[in-house]
C-alpha positions as CSV (number, residue, x, y, z in Angstrom):
1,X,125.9,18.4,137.4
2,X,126.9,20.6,134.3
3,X,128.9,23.4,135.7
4,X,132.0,24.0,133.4
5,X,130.9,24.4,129.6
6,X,133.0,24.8,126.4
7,X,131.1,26.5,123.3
8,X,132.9,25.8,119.9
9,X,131.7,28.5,118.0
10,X,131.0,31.9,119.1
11,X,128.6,32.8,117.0
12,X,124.5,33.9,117.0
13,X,123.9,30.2,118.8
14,X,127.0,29.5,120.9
15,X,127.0,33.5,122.1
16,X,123.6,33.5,123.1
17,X,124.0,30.3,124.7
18,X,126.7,31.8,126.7
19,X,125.4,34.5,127.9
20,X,122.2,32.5,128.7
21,X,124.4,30.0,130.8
22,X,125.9,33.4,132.8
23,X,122.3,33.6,135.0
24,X,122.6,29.9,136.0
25,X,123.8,29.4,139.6
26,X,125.0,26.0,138.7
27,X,127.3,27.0,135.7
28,X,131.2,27.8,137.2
29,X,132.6,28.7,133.5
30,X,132.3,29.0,129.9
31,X,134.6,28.4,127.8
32,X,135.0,30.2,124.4
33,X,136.3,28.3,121.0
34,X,136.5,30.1,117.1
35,X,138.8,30.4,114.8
36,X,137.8,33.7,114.4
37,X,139.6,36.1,117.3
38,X,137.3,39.2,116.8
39,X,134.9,36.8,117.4
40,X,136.4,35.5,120.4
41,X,136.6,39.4,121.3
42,X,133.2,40.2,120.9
43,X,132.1,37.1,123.3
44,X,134.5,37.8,126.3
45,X,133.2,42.1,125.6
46,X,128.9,40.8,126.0
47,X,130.0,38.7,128.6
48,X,129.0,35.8,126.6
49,X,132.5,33.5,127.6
50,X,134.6,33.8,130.3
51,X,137.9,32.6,128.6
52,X,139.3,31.5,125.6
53,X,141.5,28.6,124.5
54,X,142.4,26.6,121.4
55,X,140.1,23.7,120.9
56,X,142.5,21.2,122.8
57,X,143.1,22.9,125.8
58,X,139.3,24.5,125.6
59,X,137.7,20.9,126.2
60,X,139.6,19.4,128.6
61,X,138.4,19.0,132.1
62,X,134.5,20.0,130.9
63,X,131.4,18.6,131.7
64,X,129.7,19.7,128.1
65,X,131.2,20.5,125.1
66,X,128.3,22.8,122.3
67,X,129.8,22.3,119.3
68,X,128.0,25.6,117.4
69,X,129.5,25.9,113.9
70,X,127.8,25.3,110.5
71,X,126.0,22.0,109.9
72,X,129.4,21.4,107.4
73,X,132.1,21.2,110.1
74,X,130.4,19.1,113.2
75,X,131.9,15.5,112.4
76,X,135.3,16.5,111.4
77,X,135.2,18.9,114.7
78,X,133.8,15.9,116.9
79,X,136.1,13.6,115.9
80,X,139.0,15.7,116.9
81,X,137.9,16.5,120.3
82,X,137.0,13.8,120.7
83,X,140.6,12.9,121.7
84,X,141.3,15.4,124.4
85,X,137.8,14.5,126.5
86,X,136.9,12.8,129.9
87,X,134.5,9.9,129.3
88,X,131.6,11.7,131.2
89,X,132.1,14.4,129.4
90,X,128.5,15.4,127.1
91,X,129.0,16.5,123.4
92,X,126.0,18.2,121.8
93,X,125.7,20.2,118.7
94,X,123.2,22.8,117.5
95,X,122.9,21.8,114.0
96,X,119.6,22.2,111.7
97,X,119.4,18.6,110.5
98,X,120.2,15.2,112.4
99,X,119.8,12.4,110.9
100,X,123.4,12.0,108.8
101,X,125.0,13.4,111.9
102,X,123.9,11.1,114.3
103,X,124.5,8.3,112.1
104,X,128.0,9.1,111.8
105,X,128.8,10.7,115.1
106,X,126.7,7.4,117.4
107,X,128.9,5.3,115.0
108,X,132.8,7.6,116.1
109,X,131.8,8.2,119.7
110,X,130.8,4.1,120.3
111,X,133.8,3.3,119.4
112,X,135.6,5.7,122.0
113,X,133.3,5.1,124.8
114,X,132.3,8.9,124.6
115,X,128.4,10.6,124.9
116,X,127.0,12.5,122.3
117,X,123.3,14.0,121.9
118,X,122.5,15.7,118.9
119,X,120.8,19.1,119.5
120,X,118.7,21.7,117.3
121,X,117.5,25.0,119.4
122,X,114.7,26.3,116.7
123,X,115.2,29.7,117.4
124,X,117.5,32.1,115.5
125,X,118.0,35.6,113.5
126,X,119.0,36.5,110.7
127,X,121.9,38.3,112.2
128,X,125.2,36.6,111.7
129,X,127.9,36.7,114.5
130,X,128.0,37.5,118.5
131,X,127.2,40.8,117.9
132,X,123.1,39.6,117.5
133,X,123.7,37.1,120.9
134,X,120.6,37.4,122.8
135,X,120.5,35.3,126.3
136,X,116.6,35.4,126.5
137,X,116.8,33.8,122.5
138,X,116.3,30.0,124.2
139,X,113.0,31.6,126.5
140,X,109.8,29.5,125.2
141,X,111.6,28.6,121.8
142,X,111.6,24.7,120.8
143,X,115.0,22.8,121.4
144,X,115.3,19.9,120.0
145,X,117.3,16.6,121.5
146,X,117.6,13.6,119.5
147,X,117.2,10.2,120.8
148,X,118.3,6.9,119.8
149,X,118.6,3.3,121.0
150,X,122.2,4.4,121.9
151,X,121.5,7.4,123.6
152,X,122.8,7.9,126.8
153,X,119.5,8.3,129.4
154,X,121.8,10.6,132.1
155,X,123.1,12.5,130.2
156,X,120.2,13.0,128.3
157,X,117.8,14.0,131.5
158,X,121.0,16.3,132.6
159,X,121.1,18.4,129.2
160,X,117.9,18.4,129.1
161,X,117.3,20.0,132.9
162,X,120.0,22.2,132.1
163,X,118.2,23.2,128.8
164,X,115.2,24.3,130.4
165,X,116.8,26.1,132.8
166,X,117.2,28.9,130.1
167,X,113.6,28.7,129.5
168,X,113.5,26.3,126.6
169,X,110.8,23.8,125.8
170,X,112.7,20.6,125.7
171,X,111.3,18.4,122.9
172,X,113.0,15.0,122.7
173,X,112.8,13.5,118.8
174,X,113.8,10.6,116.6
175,X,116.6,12.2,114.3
176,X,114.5,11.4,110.9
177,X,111.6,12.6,112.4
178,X,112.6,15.6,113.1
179,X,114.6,15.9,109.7
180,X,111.0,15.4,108.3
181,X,109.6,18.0,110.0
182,X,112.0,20.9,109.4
183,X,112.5,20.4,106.2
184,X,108.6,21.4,105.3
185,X,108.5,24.3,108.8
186,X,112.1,25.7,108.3
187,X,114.3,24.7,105.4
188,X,111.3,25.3,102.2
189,X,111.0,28.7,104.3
190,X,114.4,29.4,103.3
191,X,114.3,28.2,100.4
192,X,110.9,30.0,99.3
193,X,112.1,33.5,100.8
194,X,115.3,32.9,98.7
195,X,114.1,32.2,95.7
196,X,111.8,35.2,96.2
197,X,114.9,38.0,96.3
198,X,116.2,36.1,93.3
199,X,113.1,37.0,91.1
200,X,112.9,40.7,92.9
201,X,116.8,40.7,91.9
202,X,116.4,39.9,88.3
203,X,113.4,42.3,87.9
204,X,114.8,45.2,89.4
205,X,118.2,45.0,87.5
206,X,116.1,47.0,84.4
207,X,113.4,48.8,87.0
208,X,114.6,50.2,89.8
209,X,111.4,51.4,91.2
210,X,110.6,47.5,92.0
211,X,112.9,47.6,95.2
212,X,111.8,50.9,96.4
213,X,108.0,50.0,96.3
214,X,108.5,45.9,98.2
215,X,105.8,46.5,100.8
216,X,105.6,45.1,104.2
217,X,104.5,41.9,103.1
218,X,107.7,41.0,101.0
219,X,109.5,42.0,103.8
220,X,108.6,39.9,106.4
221,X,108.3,36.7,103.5
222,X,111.9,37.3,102.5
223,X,113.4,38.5,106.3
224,X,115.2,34.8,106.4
225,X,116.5,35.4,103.3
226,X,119.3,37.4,105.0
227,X,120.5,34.2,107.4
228,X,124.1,32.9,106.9
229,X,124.5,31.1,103.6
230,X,126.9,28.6,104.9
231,X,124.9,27.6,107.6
232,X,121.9,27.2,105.2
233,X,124.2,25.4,102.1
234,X,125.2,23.0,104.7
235,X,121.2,22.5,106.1
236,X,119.9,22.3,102.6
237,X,123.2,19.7,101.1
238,X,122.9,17.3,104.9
239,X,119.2,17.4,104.8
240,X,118.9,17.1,100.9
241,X,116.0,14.0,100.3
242,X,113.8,15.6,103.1
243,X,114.0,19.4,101.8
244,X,113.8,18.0,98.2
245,X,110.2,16.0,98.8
246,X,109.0,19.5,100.9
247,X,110.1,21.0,97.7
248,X,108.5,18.6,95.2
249,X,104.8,19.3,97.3
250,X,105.8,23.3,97.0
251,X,105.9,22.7,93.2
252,X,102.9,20.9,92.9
253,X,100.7,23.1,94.9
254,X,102.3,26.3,92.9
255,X,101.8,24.7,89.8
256,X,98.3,23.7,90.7
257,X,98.1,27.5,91.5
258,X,99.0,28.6,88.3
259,X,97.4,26.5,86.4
260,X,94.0,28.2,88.3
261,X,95.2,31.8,87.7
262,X,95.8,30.7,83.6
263,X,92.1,29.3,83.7
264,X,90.9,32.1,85.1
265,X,89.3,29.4,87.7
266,X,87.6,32.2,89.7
267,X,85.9,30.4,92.3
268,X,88.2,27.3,92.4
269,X,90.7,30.0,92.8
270,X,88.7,31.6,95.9
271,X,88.1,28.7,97.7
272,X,92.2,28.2,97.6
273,X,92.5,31.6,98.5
274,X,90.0,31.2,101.4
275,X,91.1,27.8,103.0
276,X,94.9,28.9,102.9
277,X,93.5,32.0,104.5
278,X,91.3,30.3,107.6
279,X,94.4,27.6,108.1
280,X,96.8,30.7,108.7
281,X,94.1,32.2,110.6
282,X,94.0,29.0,113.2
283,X,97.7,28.1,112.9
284,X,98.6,28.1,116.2
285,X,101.7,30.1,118.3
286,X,103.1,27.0,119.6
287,X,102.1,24.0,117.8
288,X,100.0,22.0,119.6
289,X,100.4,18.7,120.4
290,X,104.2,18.4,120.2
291,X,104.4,21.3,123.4
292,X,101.6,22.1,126.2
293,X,98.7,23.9,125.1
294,X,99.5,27.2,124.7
295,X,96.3,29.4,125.7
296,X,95.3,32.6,123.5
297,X,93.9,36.3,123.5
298,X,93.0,38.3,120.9
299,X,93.2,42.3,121.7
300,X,92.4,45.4,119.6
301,X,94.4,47.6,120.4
302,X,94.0,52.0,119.3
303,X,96.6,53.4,117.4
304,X,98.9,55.4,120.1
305,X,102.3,55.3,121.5
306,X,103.3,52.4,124.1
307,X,99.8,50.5,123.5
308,X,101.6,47.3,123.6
309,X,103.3,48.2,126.3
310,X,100.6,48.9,128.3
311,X,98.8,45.4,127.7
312,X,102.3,43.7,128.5
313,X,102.8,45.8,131.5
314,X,99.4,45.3,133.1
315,X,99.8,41.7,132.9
316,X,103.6,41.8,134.2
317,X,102.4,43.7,137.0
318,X,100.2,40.7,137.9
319,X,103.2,38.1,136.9
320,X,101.3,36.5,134.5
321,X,104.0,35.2,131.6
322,X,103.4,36.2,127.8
323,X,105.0,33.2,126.0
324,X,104.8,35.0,122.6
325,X,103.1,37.7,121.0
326,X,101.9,38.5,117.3
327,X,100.9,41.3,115.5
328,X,97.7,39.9,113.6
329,X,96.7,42.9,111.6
330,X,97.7,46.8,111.2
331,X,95.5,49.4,110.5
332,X,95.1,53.5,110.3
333,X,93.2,53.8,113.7
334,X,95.0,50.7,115.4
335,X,95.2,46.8,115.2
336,X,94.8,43.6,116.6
337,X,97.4,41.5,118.5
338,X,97.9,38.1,120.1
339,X,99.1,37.0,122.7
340,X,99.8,33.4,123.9
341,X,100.1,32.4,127.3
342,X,101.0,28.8,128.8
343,X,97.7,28.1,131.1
344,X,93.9,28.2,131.4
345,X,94.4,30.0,134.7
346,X,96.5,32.8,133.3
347,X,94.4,33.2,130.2
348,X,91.3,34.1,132.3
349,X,92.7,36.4,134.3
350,X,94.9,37.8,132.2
351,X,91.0,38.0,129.9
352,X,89.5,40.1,133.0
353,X,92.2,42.4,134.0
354,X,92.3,43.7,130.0
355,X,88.7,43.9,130.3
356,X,88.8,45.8,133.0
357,X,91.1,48.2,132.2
358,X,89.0,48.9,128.8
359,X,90.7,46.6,126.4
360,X,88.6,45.1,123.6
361,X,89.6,41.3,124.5
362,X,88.3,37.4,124.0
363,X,89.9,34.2,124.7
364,X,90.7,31.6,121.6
């Protein structure tokens, strides 16, 4: 059993992690690793850690080491520790991409008889240090384990139990695979919302009045643009042929795009307009297929204080979980919401009680 943890990096991941671990009977103590002592500070103050040490004396005598520092820094800090461990001892990392890291790391622990299982929790903020830990980040989000013909099947099924203890939907992945996949759902994100602030940037440096009028559109596009650059230089220079062929189909379709607008393609241009539209429109919470169905409700809500709160109140009441929630549309007298909710039973209750208590409500 897991019970004594070291985190190596006290960050957004490794603090939130910690103070996730703090509600779980089973886990004894965790340890707290950075190189940075306000950080350090600011775990031990949330109640994130419960000591500190240096990294030697931090991951000795532990059943699982979380090694949750930029992409950049994982092998050279594996490798190290790698000295001071037990043999049963798990290593697991939190890092955005997978494939050159398992490579190298299955390659270095082999040959000291040690277990490592590459991790990814797809969940995050754009908030950079402890101070934006949040224990209930792991609830319902995607974590990610890598497996491999080497991977160690215990230890494995043990991370794994002890992963979804803090809520998270365990998804087990071939490293390239799952290099593949982020690249296109996470890293071209980035990239796009980057690349966005850079042209808002270069416009606004002669008209000012550009950055006071970004509506709540741009806003939400370009949120991620605020995430920790190392982190992402890392991502984008460990995961570079799979983010450069989600970037080469970005181009294409943009171009494509363009070349409607300079055309003056009207309908063309609608039906583009109208199928990206209906995709977004059925793009699913939780994507299906890869996690248990995730079962939907659409509700219009009126425009006065606490009317979310009511809908998620009338269905705590009754226990029934919300796995996430979305805000579909915004308007003067009100809006419309989603809310996604893990099974068939819950869904049709969850239908009637809103119905019953007046709510404008159907099932998707």
């Amino acid at each position: 059993m897991i019970s004594k943890i070291a985190v190596v990096g006290v960050g957004l991941i490794g603090s939130s992690l910690g103070l996730a671990f703090q509600d779980l009977e089973q886990v004894e103590e965790v340890v707290g690793i950075d190189q940075n002592p306000s950080h350090l500070q600011q775990a031990l103050e949330l109640g994130a850690i419960n000591s500190t040490a240096s990294l030697k004396e931090g991951v000795q005598g532990v059943d699982l080491v979380i090694v949750a520092t930029p992409v950049g820094t994982i092998i050279d800090l594996i490798e190290e520790i790698i000295l001071y461990l037990d043999q049963e001892t798990i290593i697991t990392d939190v890092g955005s991409t997978k494939s050159s890291l398992v490579e190298q790391l299955e390659a270095t622990v082999a040959g000291k008889d040690q277990i490592y299982i590459a991790g990814h929790p797809m969940t995050g903020s754009e908030v950079v240090g402890p101070g934006g830990a949040d224990k209930y980040l792991f609830e319902n989000a995607i974590y990610v384990l890598a497996e491999t013909e080497q991977t160690d099947q215990t230890a494995l099924i043990a991370l794994k139990a002890l992963l979804e203890k803090l809520g998270a939907q365990v998804l087990v992945l071939d490293p390239k695979r799952h290099d593949q996949v982020v690249a296109l759902t996470s890293h071209l994100p980035h990239l796009v919302a980057v690349n966005l602030m850079q042209v808002i940037d270069q416009f606004a440096q002669s008209d000012k009045l550009i950055t006071s009028l970004t509506a709540g559109g741009f806003r939400d596009t370009t949120r991620i643009a605020a995430g920790d650059p190392t982190m992402w230089k890392d991502i984008f220079v460990y995961n570079q042929a799979e983010v450069l062929t989600a970037i080469e189909a970005f181009e294409a379709k943009l171009k494509q795009l363009k070349e409607l607008i300079v055309e003056q393609s009207e309908e063309e241009l609608l039906e583009q307009l109208s199928q990206a539209r209906k995709s977004r429109l059925q793009l699913p919470m939780k994507k299906k297929g890869l996690l248990p169905t995730n079962y939907e409700l659409i509700i219009t809500l009126k425009d006065e204080p606490n009317a979310i709160g009511r809908v998620a109140s009338i269905l705590g009441e009754e226990g029934i979980n919300i796995q996430d929630i979305e805000v579909l549309k915004v308007r003067e007298d009100g809006g419309t919401l989603r809310l996604s909710l893990s099974q068939e039973e819950e869904q049709i209750k969850a239908c009637r009680l809103l119905q019953e208590a007046g709510y404008k409500v159907f099932k998707k």
